[in-house]
N, C-alpha and C positions, 0 to 999 in steps of 0.2 A: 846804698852805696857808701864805701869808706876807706879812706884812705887808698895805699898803694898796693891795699891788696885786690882792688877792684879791675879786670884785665882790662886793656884800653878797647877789646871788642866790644864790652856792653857799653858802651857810648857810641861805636862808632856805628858797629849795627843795631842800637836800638833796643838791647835785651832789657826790657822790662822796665825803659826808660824811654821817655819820661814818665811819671808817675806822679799825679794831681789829687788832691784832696775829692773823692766822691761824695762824701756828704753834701757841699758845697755846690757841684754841681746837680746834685740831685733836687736840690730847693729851687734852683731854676728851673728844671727840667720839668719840676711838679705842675709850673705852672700852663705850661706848653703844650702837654699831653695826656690826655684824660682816661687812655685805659694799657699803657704801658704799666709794668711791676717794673721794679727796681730791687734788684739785691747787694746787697752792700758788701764785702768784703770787711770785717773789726778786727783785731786779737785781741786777744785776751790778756796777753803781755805786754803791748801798747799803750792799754787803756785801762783807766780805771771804773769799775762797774756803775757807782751812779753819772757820772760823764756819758758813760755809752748805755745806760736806758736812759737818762733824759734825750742826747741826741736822738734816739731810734722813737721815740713817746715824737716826737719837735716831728719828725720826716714822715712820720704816720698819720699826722692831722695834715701835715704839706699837701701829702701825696691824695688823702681820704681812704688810709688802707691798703694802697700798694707797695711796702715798705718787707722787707726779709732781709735777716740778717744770717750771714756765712760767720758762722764761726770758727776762725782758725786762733791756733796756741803761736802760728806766726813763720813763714817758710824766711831766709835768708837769717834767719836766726841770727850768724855770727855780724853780717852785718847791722842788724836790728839792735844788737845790746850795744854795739857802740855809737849807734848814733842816739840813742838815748840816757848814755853812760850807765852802762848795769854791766853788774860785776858778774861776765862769762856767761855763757852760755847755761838755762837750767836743766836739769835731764828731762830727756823727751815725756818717759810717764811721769813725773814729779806737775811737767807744765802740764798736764791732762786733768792731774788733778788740783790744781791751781786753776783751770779754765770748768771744771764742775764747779767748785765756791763761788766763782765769777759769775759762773749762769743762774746757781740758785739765789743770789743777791741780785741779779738783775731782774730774776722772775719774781722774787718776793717786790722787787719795789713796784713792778709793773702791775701787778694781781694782786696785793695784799696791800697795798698805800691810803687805796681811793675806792670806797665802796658803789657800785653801779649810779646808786643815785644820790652822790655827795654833793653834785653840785647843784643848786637849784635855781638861783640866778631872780634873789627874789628883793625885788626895788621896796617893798612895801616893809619890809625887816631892816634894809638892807645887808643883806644876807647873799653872798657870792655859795658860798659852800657850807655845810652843816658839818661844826668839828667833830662831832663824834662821832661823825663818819669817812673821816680823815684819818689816820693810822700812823701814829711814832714809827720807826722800821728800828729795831735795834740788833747788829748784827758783831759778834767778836769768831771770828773764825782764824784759821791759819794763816792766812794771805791777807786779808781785811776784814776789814773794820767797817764799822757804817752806826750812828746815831742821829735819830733825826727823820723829820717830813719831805718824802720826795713831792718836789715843788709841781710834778707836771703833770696836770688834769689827762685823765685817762685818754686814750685816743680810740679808734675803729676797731683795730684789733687788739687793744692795750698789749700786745705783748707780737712783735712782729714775727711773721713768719720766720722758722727757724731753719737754716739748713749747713750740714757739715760734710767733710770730703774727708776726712782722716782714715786710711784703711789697716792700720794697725792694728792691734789686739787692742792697745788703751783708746784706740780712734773710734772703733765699732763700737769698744764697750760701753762711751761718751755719744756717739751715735743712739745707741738703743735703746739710753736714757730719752737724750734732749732733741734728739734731732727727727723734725719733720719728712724734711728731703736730706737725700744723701746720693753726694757728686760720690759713681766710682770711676775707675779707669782702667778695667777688664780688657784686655782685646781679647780673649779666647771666651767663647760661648758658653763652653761649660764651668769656666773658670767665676765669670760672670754668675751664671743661674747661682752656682754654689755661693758668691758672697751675698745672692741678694735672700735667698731660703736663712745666712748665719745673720743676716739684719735682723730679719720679720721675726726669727726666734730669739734675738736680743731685746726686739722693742715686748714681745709675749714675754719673756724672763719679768720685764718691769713693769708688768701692769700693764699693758699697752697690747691692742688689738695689733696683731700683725700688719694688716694694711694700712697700720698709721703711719709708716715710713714709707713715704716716694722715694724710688729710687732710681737715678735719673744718669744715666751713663753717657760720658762725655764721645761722639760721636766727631771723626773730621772728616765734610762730605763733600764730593767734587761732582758736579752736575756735570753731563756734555749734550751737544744735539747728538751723539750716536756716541758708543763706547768706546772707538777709537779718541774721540774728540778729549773725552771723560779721562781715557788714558796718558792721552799726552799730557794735559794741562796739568793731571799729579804729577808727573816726570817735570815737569817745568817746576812746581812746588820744590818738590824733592830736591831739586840743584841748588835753590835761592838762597838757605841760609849755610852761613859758612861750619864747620865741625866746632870751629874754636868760640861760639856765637852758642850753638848746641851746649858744649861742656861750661860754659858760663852759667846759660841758663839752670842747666842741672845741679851745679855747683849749689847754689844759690835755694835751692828745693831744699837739695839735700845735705850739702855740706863736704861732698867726695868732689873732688877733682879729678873729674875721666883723665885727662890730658896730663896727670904724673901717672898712669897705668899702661902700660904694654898695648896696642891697638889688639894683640891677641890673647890679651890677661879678661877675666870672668870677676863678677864680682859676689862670688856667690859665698864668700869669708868677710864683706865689708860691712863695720855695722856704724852706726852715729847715731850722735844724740841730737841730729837738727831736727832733718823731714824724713820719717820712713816711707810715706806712702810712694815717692817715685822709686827711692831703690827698692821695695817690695815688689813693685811690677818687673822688675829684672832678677830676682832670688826666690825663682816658683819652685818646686824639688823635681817638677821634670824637665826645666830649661835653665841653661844658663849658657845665655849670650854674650860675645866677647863684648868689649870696650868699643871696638869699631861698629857691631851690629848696633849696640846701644844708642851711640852716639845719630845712623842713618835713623833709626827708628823718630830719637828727638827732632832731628831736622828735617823729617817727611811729616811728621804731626806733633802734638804737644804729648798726647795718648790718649791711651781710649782707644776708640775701633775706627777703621778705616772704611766709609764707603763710595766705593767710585761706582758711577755710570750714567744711564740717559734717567733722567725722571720716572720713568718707570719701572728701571731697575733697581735705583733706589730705593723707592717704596717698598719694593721685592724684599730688598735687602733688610728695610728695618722693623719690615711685619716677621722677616724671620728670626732677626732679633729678639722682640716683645716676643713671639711664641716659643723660642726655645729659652728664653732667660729669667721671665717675668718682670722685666720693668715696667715701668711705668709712662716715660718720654723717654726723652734725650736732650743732652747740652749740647747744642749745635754751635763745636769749638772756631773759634777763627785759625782761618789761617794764612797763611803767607801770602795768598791773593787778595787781600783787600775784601771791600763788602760786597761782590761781585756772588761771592760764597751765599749769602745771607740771601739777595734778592733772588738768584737763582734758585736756592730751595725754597723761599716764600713765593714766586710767582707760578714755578713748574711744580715741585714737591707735594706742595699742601694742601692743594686741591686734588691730589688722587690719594692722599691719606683720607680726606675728608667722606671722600666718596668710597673708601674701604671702611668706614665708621671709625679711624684710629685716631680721630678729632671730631668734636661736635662740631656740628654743622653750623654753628654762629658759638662765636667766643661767650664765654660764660660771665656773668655779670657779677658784681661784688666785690671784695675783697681780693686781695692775692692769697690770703687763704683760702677762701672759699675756692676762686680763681683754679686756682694750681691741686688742690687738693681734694675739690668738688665740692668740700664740706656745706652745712646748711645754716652754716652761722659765722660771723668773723672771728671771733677767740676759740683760745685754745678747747679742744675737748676735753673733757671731764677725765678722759683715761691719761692725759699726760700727765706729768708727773707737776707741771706748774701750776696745775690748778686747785692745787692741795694747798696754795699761798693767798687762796681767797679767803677774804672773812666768814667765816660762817660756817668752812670746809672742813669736816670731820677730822683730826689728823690719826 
């Protein structure tokens, strides 16, 4: 938020305010709860790279490994530069690659700092760590700089789960690099299958097994006891936020103000340099929705795909999902009813997924890598591209 460009709706309805430090709360939260994961939300433009691998190193020893990091280049953009005084706005692929130098300095400090067994914790030497198995990081690239011992003893997965949502050309291409999981926001099914087939052949372009990218599509799901019930209750969602609440939020993604466009104006001519990924999902080359449809769409879900009905139609619904798309889960989005959403799919949902095999039948132990990804170890695999910042690792 900033100044008097900020409309008086996002205060009064709540858009995307308030907003609290998660790190912060994540250190308590660590101690609370023993097999909840935690993902965090960083930019890349906020923050500077060893500040945000030491934080994510600090919350990965908190947590014991249930720590992932989202990395975004940062949505409310216009807002964002001025509360941290930075001159304008940068262009959208400029910050794309400004957030690749950010991640490979973050993976270099994380995998290449601290060798497995530097630290030895030995009274009779008194010897905490053996230096020459400690590692200078000296780093001059275009955006930063770095000289110097990162201070912070490896943690479970020393480099936390990584996951990004950007669906641009510079977003995927940053995806098929770095990113493990990858948030999309498809509603059409073939639309869908087709970005997750340009992933799996993004992360194969770089080295990377196709199935090293989850892909995990944002889902907004209304349970009822019968489909009537299931119906109404979206129509009740659907009325709750106001249009002007909707074009704020949007705003704010992307940088367009619906609310100076015609309610019968398209935006299939608008470009910016904020966030592309919401106006992409409105500028497909067989649709273009007006201003008004836009705007219902925002205020019935965040996006992503809609699915209403009793428990078992739901189920229905997201086994046809996974078979016609190939994902992997779902982001099970909030929405405008409260937690009501959440316990209804965990009490009714989960257990007829369980019982179709589309969840193990007891939660998986380990890591949030391990966790989320299935893998057979907490670090990164040997095919991402971070683990070429280990000692030892052929370059």
């Amino acid at each position: 938020m900033s100044g008097d460009d900020v409309p008086e709706v996002v205060i009064r309805e709540a858009v995307q305010v308030p907003v609290h430090d998660p790190m912060v709360l994540i250190s308590g939260l660590a101690a609370t709860v023993d097999r909840l994961g935690f993902v965090v939300t960083a930019s890349t433009t906020a923050q500077q790279p060893y500040l945000n691998a030491r934080t994510f190193t600090t919350l990965d020893h908190l947590t014991k490994g249930r720590i992932a990091w989202n990395i975004v280049t940062s949505d409310n953009q216009v807002a964002l530069t001025k509360l941290l005084g930075l001159e304008g706005v940068t262009p959208h692929d400029e910050r794309y690659r400004r957030a690749a130098e950010f991640v490979e300095l973050c993976l270099t400090l994380w995998e290449g700092a601290w060798e497995d067994d530097a630290v030895v914790y030995d009274k009779a030497t008194r010897t905490f760590a053996d230096p020459a198995k400690v590692h200078r990081i000296t780093h001059r690239g275009e955006y930063f700089s770095y000289d110097g011992y990162f201070p912070a003893v490896p943690s479970v997965q020393r480099t936390p789960l990584l996951l990004q949502a950007g669906a641009s050309s510079a977003g995927r291409a940053f995806a098929g690099r770095y990113a493990e999981c990858v948030f999309i926001q498809d509603r059409d099914l073939g639309k869908a299958a087709a970005t997750v087939a340009d992933l799996r052949a993004r992360a194969e372009a770089n080295g990377r097994d196709p199935r090293d990218i989850t892909v995990i599509p944002s889902v907004a799901i209304i349970v009822g006891d019968t489909e009537e019930e299931a119906l109404r209750l979206r129509a009740e969602l659907d009325e709750t936020p106001s249009r002007e609440a909707a074009a704020a939020l949007f705003m704010g993604w992307s940088g367009v103000d619906l609310m100076s466009f015609p309610l019968e104006a398209t935006l299939a001519e608008v470009t910016t340099e904020v966030g592309q990924t919401m106006l992409a999902m409105f500028q497909q080359p067989d649709s273009s929705p007006t201003v008004a449809e836009i705007l219902d769409v925002i205020t019935s879900s965040i996006g992503g795909m809609r699915v209403t009905g009793t428990a078992e139609s739901v189920a229905d619904q997201l086994q046809e999902i996974v078979d016609r798309t190939d994902v992997d889960g779902f982001l099970i989005e909030y929405t405008y009813g409260g937690y009501e959403t959440y316990r209804d799919f965990v009490e009714q949902v989960m257990p007829l997924l369980r019982e179709r095999g589309m969840l193990p039948a007891e939660p998986r132990a380990g890591s949030l890598r391990e966790r989320i990804l299935g893998h057979d170890a907490p670090t990164l695999p040997a095919t991402h591209p971070g683990s070429a910042h280990r000692v030892g690792t052929p370059r």
